[in-house]
KOLVEX-7782 format. One record per residue (C-alpha): y, x, z. Coordinates in steps of 0.5 Angstrom, whole numbers, padded with zeros to 4 digits, always signed. Example, Ala and Ser with C-alpha at 12.3 -4.5 7.8 and 13.67 -1.06 7.14 Angstrom:
residues 2
-0009+0025+0016 -0002+0027+0014 
This chain:
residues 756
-0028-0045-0110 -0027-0041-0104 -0021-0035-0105 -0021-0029-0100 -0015-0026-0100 -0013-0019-0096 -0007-0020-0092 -0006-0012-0091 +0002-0014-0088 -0001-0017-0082 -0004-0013-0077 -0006-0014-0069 +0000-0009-0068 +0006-0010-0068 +0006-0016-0065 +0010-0019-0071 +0005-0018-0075 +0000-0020-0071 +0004-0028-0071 +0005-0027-0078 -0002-0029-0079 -0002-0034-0075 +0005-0037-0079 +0002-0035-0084 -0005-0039-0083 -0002-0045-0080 +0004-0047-0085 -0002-0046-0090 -0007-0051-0087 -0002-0056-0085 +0002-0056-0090 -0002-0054-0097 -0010-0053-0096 -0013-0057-0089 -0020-0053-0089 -0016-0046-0091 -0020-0040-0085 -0017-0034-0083 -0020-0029-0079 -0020-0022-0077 -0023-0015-0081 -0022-0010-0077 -0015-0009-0076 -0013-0013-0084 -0012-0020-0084 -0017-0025-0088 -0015-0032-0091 -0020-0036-0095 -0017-0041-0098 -0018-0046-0104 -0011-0043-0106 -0012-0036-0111 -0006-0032-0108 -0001-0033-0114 -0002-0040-0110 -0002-0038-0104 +0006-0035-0106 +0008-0041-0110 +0007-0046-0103 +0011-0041-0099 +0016-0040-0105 +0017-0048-0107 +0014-0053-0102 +0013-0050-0095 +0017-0054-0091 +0021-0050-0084 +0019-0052-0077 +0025-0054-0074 +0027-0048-0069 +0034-0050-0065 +0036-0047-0059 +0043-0052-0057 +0042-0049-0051 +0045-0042-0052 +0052-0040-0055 +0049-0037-0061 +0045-0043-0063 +0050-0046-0069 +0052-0052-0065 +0059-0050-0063 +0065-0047-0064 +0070-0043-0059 +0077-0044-0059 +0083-0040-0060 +0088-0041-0056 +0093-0036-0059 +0092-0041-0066 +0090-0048-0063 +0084-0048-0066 +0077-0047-0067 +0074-0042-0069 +0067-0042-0072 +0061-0039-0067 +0055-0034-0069 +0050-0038-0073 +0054-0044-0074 +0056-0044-0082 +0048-0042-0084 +0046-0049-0079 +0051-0052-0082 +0049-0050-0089 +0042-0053-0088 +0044-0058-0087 +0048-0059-0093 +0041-0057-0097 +0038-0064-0101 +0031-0061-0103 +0025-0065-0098 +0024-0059-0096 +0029-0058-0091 +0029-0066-0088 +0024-0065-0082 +0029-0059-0079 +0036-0063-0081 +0033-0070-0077 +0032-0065-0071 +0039-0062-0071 +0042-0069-0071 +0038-0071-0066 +0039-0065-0062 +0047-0066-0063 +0046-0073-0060 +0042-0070-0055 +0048-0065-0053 +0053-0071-0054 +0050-0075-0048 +0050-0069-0044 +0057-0066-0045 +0064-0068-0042 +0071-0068-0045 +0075-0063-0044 +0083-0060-0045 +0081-0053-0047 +0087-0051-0048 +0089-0052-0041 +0083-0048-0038 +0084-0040-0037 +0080-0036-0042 +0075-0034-0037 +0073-0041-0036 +0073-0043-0044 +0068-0037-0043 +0063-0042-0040 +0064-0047-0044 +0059-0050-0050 +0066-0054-0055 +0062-0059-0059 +0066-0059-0064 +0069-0066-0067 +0076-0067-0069 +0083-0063-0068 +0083-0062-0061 +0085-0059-0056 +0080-0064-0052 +0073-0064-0054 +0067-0065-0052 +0064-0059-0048 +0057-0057-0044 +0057-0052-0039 +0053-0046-0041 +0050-0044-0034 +0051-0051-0030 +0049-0056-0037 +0043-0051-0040 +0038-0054-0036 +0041-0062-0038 +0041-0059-0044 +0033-0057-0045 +0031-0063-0041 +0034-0068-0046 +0032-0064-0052 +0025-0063-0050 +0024-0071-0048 +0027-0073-0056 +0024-0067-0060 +0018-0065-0055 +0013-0067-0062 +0015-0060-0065 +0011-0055-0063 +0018-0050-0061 +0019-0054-0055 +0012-0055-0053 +0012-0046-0053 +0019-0044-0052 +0021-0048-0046 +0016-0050-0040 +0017-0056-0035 +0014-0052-0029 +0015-0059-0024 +0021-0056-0020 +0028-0057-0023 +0029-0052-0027 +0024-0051-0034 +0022-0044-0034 +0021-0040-0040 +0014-0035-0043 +0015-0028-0043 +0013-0029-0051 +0020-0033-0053 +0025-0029-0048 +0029-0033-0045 +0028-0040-0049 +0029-0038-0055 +0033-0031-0054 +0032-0023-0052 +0038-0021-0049 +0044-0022-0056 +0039-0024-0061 +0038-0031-0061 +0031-0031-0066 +0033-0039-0067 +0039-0036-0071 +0036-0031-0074 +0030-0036-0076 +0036-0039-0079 +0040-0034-0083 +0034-0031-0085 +0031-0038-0088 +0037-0039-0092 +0036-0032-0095 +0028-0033-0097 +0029-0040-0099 +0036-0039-0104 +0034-0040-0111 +0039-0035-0113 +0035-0029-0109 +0030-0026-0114 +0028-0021-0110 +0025-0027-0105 +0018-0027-0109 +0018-0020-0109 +0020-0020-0101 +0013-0026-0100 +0009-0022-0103 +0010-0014-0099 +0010-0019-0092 +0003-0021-0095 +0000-0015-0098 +0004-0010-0095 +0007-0007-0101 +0012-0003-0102 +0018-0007-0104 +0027-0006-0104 +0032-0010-0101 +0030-0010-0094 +0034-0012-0088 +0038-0006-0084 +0043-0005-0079 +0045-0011-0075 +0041-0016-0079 +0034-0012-0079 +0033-0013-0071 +0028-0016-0069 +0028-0016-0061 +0021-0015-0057 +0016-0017-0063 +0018-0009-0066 +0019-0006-0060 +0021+0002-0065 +0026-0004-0068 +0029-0007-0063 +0035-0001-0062 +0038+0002-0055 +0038+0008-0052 +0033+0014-0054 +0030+0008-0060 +0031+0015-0065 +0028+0022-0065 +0032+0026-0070 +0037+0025-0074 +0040+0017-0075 +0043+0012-0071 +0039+0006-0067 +0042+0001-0073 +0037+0005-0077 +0032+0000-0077 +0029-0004-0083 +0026-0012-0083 +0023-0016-0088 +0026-0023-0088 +0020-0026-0089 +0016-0023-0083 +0022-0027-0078 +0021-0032-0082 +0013-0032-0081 +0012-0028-0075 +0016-0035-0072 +0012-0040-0074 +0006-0037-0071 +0009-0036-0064 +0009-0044-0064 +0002-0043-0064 +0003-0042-0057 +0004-0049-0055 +0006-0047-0047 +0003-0054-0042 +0004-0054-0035 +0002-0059-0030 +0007-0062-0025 +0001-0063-0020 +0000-0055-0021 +0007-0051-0018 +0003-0045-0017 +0004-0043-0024 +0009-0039-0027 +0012-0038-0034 +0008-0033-0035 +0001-0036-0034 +0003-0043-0038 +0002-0039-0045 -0004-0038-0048 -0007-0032-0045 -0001-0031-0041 -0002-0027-0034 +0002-0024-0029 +0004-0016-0029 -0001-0011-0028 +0001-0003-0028 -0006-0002-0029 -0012-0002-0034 -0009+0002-0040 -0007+0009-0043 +0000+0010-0041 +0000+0006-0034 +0005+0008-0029 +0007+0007-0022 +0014+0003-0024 +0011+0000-0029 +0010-0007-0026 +0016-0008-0023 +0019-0007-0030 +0013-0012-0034 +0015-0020-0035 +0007-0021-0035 +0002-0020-0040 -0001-0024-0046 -0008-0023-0049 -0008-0024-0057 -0015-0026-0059 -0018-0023-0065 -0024-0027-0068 -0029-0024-0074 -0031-0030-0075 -0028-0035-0081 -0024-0041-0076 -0020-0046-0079 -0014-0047-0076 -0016-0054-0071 -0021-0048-0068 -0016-0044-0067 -0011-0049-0064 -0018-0051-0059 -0019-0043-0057 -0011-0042-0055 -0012-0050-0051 -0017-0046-0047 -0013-0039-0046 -0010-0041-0039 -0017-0040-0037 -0021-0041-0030 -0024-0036-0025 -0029-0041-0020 -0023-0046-0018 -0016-0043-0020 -0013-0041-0025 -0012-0035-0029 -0005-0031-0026 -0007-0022-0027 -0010-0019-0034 -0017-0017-0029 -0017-0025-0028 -0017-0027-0035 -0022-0020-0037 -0027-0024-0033 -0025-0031-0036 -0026-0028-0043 -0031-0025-0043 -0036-0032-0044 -0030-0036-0047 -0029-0029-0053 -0037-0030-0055 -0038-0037-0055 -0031-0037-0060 -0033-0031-0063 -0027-0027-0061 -0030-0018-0061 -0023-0017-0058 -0016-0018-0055 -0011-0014-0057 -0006-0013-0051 +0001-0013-0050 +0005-0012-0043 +0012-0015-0043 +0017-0010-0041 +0025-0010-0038 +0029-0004-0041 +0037-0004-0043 +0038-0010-0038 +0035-0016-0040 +0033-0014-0046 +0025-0014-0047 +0019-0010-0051 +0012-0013-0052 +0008-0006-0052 +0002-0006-0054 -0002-0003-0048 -0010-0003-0052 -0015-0007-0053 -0020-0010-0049 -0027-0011-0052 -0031-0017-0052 -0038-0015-0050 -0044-0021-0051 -0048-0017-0045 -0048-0024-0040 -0049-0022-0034 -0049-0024-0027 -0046-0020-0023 -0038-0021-0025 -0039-0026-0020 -0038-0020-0015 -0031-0019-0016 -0029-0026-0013 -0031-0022-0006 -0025-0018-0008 -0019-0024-0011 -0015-0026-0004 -0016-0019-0001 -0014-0015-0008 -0008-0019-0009 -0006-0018-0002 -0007-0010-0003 -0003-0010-0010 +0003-0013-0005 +0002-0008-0001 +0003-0003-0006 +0008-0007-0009 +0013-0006-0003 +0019-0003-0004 +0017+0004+0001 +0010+0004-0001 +0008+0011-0002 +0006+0014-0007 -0002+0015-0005 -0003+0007-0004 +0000+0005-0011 -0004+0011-0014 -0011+0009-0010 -0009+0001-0012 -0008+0002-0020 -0015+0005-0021 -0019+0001-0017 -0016-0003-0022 -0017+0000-0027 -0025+0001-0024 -0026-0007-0025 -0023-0007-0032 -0028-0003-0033 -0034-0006-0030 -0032-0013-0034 -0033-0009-0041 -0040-0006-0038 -0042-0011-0033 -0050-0008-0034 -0047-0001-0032 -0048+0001-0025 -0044+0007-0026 -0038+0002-0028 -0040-0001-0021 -0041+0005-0017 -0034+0007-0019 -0031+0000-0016 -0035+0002-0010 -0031+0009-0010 -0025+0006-0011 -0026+0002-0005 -0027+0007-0001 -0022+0011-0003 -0017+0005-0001 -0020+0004+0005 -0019+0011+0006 -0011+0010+0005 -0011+0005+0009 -0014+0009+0015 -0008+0014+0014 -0003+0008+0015 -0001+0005+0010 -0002-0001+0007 -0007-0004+0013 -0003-0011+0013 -0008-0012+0008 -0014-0011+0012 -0020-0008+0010 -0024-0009+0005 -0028-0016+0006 -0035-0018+0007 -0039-0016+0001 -0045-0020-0003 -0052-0017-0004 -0052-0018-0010 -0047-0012-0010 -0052-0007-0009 -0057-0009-0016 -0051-0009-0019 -0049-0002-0017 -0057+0001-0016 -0058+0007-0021 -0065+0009-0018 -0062+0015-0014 -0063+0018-0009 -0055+0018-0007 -0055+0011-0007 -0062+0009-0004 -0059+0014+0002 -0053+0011+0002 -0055+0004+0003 -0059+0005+0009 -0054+0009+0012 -0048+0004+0011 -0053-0001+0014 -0056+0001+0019 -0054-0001+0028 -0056+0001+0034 -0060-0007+0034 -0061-0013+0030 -0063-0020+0032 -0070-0022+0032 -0070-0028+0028 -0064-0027+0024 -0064-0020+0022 -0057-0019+0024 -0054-0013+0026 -0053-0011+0032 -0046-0006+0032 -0046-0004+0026 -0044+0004+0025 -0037+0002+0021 -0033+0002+0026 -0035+0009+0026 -0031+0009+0019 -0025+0005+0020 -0021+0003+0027 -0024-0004+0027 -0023-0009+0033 -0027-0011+0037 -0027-0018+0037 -0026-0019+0030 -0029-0013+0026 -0027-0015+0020 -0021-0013+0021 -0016-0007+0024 -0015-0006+0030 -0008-0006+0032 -0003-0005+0037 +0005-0006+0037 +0008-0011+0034 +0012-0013+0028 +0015-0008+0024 +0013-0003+0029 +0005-0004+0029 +0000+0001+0028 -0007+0002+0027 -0010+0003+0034 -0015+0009+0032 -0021+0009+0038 -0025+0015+0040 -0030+0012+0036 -0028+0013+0029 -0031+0020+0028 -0031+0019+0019 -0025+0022+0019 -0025+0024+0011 -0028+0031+0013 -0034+0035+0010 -0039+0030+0010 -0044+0034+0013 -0039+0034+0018 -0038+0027+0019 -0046+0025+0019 -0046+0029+0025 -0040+0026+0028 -0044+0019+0027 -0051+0022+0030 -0047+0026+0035 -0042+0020+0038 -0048+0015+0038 -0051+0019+0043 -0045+0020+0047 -0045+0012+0047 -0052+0012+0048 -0051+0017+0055 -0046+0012+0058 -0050+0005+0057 -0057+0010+0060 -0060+0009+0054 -0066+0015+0052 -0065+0014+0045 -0062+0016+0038 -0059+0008+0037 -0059+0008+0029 -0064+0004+0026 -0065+0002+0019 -0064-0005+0017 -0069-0009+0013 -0071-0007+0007 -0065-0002+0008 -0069+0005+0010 -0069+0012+0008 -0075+0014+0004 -0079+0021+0005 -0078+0022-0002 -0071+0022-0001 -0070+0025+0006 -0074+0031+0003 -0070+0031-0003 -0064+0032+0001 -0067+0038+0006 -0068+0041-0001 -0061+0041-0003 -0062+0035-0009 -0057+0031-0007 -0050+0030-0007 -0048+0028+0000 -0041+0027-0001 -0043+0022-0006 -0048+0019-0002 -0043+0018+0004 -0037+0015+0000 -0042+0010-0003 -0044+0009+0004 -0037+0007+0007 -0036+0001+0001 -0043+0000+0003 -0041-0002+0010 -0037-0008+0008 -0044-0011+0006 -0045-0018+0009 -0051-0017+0013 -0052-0023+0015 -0054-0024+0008 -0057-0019+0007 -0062-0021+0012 -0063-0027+0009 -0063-0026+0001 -0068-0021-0001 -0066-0015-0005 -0072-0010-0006 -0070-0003-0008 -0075+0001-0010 -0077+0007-0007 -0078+0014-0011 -0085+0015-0014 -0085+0022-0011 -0090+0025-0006 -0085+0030-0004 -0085+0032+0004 -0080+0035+0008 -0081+0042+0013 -0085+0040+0018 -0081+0044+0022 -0076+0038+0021 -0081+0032+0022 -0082+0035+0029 -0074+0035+0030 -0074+0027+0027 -0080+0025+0032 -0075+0027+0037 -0069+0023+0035 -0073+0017+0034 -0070+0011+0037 -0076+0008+0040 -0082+0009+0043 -0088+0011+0037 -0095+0007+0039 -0101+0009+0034 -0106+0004+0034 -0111+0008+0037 -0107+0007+0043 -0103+0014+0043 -0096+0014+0045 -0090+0018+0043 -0084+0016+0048 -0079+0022+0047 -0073+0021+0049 -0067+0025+0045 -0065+0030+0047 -0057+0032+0045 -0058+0040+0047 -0062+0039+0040 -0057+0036+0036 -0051+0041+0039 -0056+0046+0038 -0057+0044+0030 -0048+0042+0029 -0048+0050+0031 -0053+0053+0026 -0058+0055+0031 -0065+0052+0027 -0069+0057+0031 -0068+0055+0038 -0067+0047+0036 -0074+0047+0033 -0077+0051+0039 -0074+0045+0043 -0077+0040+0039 -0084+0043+0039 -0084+0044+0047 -0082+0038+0048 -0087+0034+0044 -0093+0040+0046 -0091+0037+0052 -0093+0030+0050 -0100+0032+0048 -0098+0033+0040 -0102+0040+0037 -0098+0043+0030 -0099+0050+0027 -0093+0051+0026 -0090+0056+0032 -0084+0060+0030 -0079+0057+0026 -0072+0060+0024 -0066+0058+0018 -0059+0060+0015 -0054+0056+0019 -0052+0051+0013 -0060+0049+0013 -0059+0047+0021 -0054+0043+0020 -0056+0040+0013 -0062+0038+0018 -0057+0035+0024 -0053+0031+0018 -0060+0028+0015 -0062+0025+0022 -0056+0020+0021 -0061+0017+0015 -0065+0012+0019 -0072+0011+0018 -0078+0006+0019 -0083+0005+0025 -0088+0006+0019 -0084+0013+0016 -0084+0016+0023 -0092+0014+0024 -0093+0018+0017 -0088+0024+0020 -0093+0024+0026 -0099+0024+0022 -0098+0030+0018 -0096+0033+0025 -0102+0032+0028 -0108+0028+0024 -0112+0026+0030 -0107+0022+0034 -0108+0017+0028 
């Protein structure tokens, strides 16, 4: 019989409780019920198990055997004593009687934790060296690990900074079949092991050693004489209310229970910041689920930090949740994800998911919380795991250390195809947020950065949602925009784009429709290929000219700065001013090289509809929206663009513009117009037209534009036309939206029926 017990004392926050489950599941399967499963309801833990819950007590209370958890790294791990020069003689250290007391312990119980300590005293003995210590100074005893054995004065000694690293190794290689060590400390490849943001520095945070306190707090669960044990197991499961707590001092707990770890400004109201209380049971638990997290680095891999080598562990990132500020990441010590699953897991399930935790994107390795929210996403669904439970790493008080919970992220099952368009953004983001990361960086770029983030943590919980797609593009221009100003332009400007980036964040508007063929247009584009012949984002951005993915620069060193050509006329204003600008400037380049003709036209598959321009004349678009579009449009690979076919669909709509501004479009074309009827409209534009709409003067730019093709033999009952200056303009701004061949013979037609 299969029983279901509701361990109401665990939950995903704080992140004690949250390893509590995991002790509780793993001491459970390894030690008393192999096929026991465990998972997550809500925010409430399940336990099946063939153990009724009575049983379940009785295992913990009689038979549970502790996982050896020693420290002989640090001063307040139990292995040694401090001598009192005064007295010439030892004095005993912090932890040192309870670990001597479990070593006087006869029960079975206590075996596998007594073998390690005598192996780690071995360990100790190989690496240190005799001493006279009451020949040394008191700062240099200060220094010294004793290792305590006979009378004295000399003893065996270690150095706590210089032997610490001897220390670990040595123990690491004897002990490395327990899972401590394979989570505590990591081999990195390098000289010095390093330590994940989940264990402090190798077993500590700051002066609490939770080896020690594993320890003090053992004895006390286990002592045969504490009747209120039972009672402490069972509120640790339940989450009942029970007496006999831990206070003060002894009711710390470090980083796992971040409104119990004390300091400054730890208390509202009145109390103290020893004011804490603590089951001894949930140490004692939450420990023993923290060594699930069995930390592997390869020495053919020294790319990774301590921070990446644990499951779902990433580097930090000040972005992506609720309470995010600029001074967030400097503080972080990285992030780790703690996977909730809802489907019934044994615990070798479990150990496989953690196994994948330090997940792949393409090649590498995930290192930042946006690489491991693409990573999940599959890992999560195949494994049954609905959400991860965040928690950022955070330095206060010094050294001391905070595992705040930062949100959730949810794990949806809506595969998608399109998260492979953030790669295009890995090299050139991570360069961004280093910018950012600089110790003058102003505030704007940092601000711009974090939501640009925050924009692509929300496309990898919705990656089927345009909107969530356009809001990245948003944000790219907004950096973009940032970098024009001056700052952070090292990292240059936001690299070549897939196609696909545009079925992704194609939402049937007419702001998007127009936008893409804006962004894509050229005064030319090669015959066979399809590639583009200078491209208008050089309209946008100050970029070199022999390399127009990239700035151009003049200075050097600390000094260079962003060389701004005359050419760059999207300055951030209006946008109907800056789609004048673009039409306008295009003509002044036109002029110099004695071309006739407006020399913006529309890329394959990339034109602006009739529909669509007359919902812009009509004031139906949002043409604020349509140019910040454009500009992270801009950074579409033409070259693919040409190659891979991406059909966007025009409206199915039968709606015109004025025919006073098709006759204004038929003189701003950037070609001759020949009808099959052997009719030829070859007018060049005329920048007078242009200077006269920028102005507001509709009635006199349409009467130029009239003459002009009266004089080219075209007959249109439209004589006389006049509008506000707001329209004028809007009709300029609308001319920096390229067409087709086959448009303008639509336009013409309309016009003047007989000339088709």
């Amino acid at each position: 019989m299969i029983h279901v017990h509701q361990l109401d004392g665990c939950a995903p926050v704080p992140l004690a409780h949250y390893l509590k489950a995991l002790g509780i599941l793993r001491l459970v399967a390894e030690q008393a019920d192999g096929e026991a499963r465990g998972w997550w309801d809500g925010d409430g833990f399940r336990l099946g198990s063939r153990l009724a819950i009575d049983e379940v007590q009785s295992f913990f209370m009689e038979r549970y055997s502790p996982t050896p958890m020693l420290a002989p790294w640090n001063g307040a791990s139990g292995f040694f004593k401090t001598w009192d020069n005064k007295k010439s003689r030892l004095r005993n250290s912090k932890n040192y009687d309870a670990l001597h007391e479990v070593l006087k312990r006869d029960e079975p119980r206590w075996v596998a934790l007594q073998d390690a300590c005598r192996q780690a005293t071995s360990d100790l003995k190989a690496v240190a060296e005799v001493r006279d210590v009451s020949q040394l100074t008191d700062a240099e005893r200060s220094k010294l690990l004793i290792i305590p054995s006979g009378s004295g004065p000399s003893f065996l000694t270690a150095d706590k900074d210089g032997d610490k690293t001897r220390i670990q190794t040595a123990v690491q290689r004897t002990l490395n079949r327990i899972p401590f060590y394979r989570s505590a400390v990591i081999d990195v490849g390098g000289k010095k092991p390093a330590y994940p943001s989940i264990w402090g520095s190798g077993g500590n945070d700051g002066a609490i050693d939770f080896t020690a306190r594993y320890m003090e707090n053992l004895l006390r669960v286990l002592d045969p004489e504490n009747a209120q044990s039972a009672a402490l197991l069972s509120s640790s499961l339940t989450g009942s209310r029970v007496k006999g707590l831990l206070g003060g001092q002894r009711g710390k707990v470090g980083q796992f229970i971040p409104g119990g770890a004390g300091g400054a400004n730890s208390v509202n109201g009145p109390g103290t910041q020893d004011d804490t209380v603590l089951n001894p049971w949930d140490f004692v638990l939450m420990l023993e689920g923290a060594v699930c997290f069995s930390s592997h680095v390869s020495r053919q891999s020294p790319s990774h930090s301590s921070q990446t080598a644990s499951p779902f562990a990433v580097g930090a990132c000040g972005a992506a949740y609720p309470s995010a500020s600029t001074d967030d990441e400097r503080s972080l010590r990285g992030e780790q994800w703690m996977p909730l699953w809802s489907r019934p897991s044994t615990y070798g399930e479990l150990r496989r998911l953690f196994a994948e935790g330090r997940a792949q994107i393409s090649s590498k390795t995930a290192q930042e919380p946006l690489d491991l929210a693409r990573a999940v996403r599959r890992l999560g669904t195949a494994r049954g795991v609905s959400t991860f439970q965040r928690y950022g790493y955070i330095e206060r008080n010094g050294q001391s250390n905070l595992a705040v919970p930062l949100g959730r992220f949810i794990v949806t099952d809506d595969e998608s195809e399109h998260l492979a368009c953030i790669d295009d953004l890995d090299k050139w983001l991570r360069h961004v947020r280093r910018e950012a990361r600089r110790d003058h960086s102003p505030a704007r770029l940092t601000t711009v950065v974090r939501r640009l983030v925050d924009a692509l943590f929300a496309v990898t919980e919705a990656s089927q949602n345009p909107d969530r797609w356009q809001g990245v593009l948003f944000q790219l221009t907004a950096v973009e925009e940032t970098m024009a100003r001056g700052s952070g332009f090292a990292a240059q400007p936001v690299p070549r784009l897939r196609p696909d980036w545009v079925a992704a964040s194609h939402d049937g508007s007419a702001e998007f429709r127009l936008a893409l063929a804006f962004a894509l247009q050229a005064r030319e584009f090669r015959k066979q290929s399809g590639t583009p012949i200078d491209p208008i984002r050089r309209h946008w951005l100050p970029l070199d000219r022999e390399r127009p993915w990239r700035f151009a620069m003049t200075g050097t060193g600390a000094g260079a700065t962003l060389d701004v050509h005359p050419d760059v006329v999207m300055r951030g204003r209006r946008s109907i001013d800056d789609a004048i600008a673009v039409v306008e400037r295009r003509l002044v380049e036109a002029r110099e090289c004695d071309d006739r003709y407006l020399p913006l036209k529309a890329a394959r598959r990339a034109s602006a509809s009739i529909a669509d321009l007359a919902s812009l004349l009509a004031g139906g678009v949002d043409l604020d929206r349509t140019l910040t579009l454009a500009r992270a449009l801009m950074a579409l690979d033409h070259r693919a663009w040409a190659d891979q076919y991406m059909r966007v669909e025009p409206p199915h709509t039968s709606h015109w513009p004025d025919d006073a501004w098709l006759a204004v479009r038929l003189c701003t074309l950037p070609w001759p117009l020949r009808t099959r009827s052997g009719f030829e409209l070859d007018i060049g534009t005329d920048p007078a037209l242009i200077r006269r709409l920028a102005a507001g003067d509709a009635a006199s730019a349409f009467d130029l534009a009239s003459r002009r093709l009266g004089a080219n033999g075209l007959r249109f009952p439209v004589r006389r036309f006049t509008a506000a200056p707001d329209t004028a303009r809007l009709w300029a701004a609308t001319l920096a939206f390229p067409i087709t061949q086959r448009t303008a013979m639509k336009f013409l037609h309309r016009l003047d029926p007989d000339k088709e």
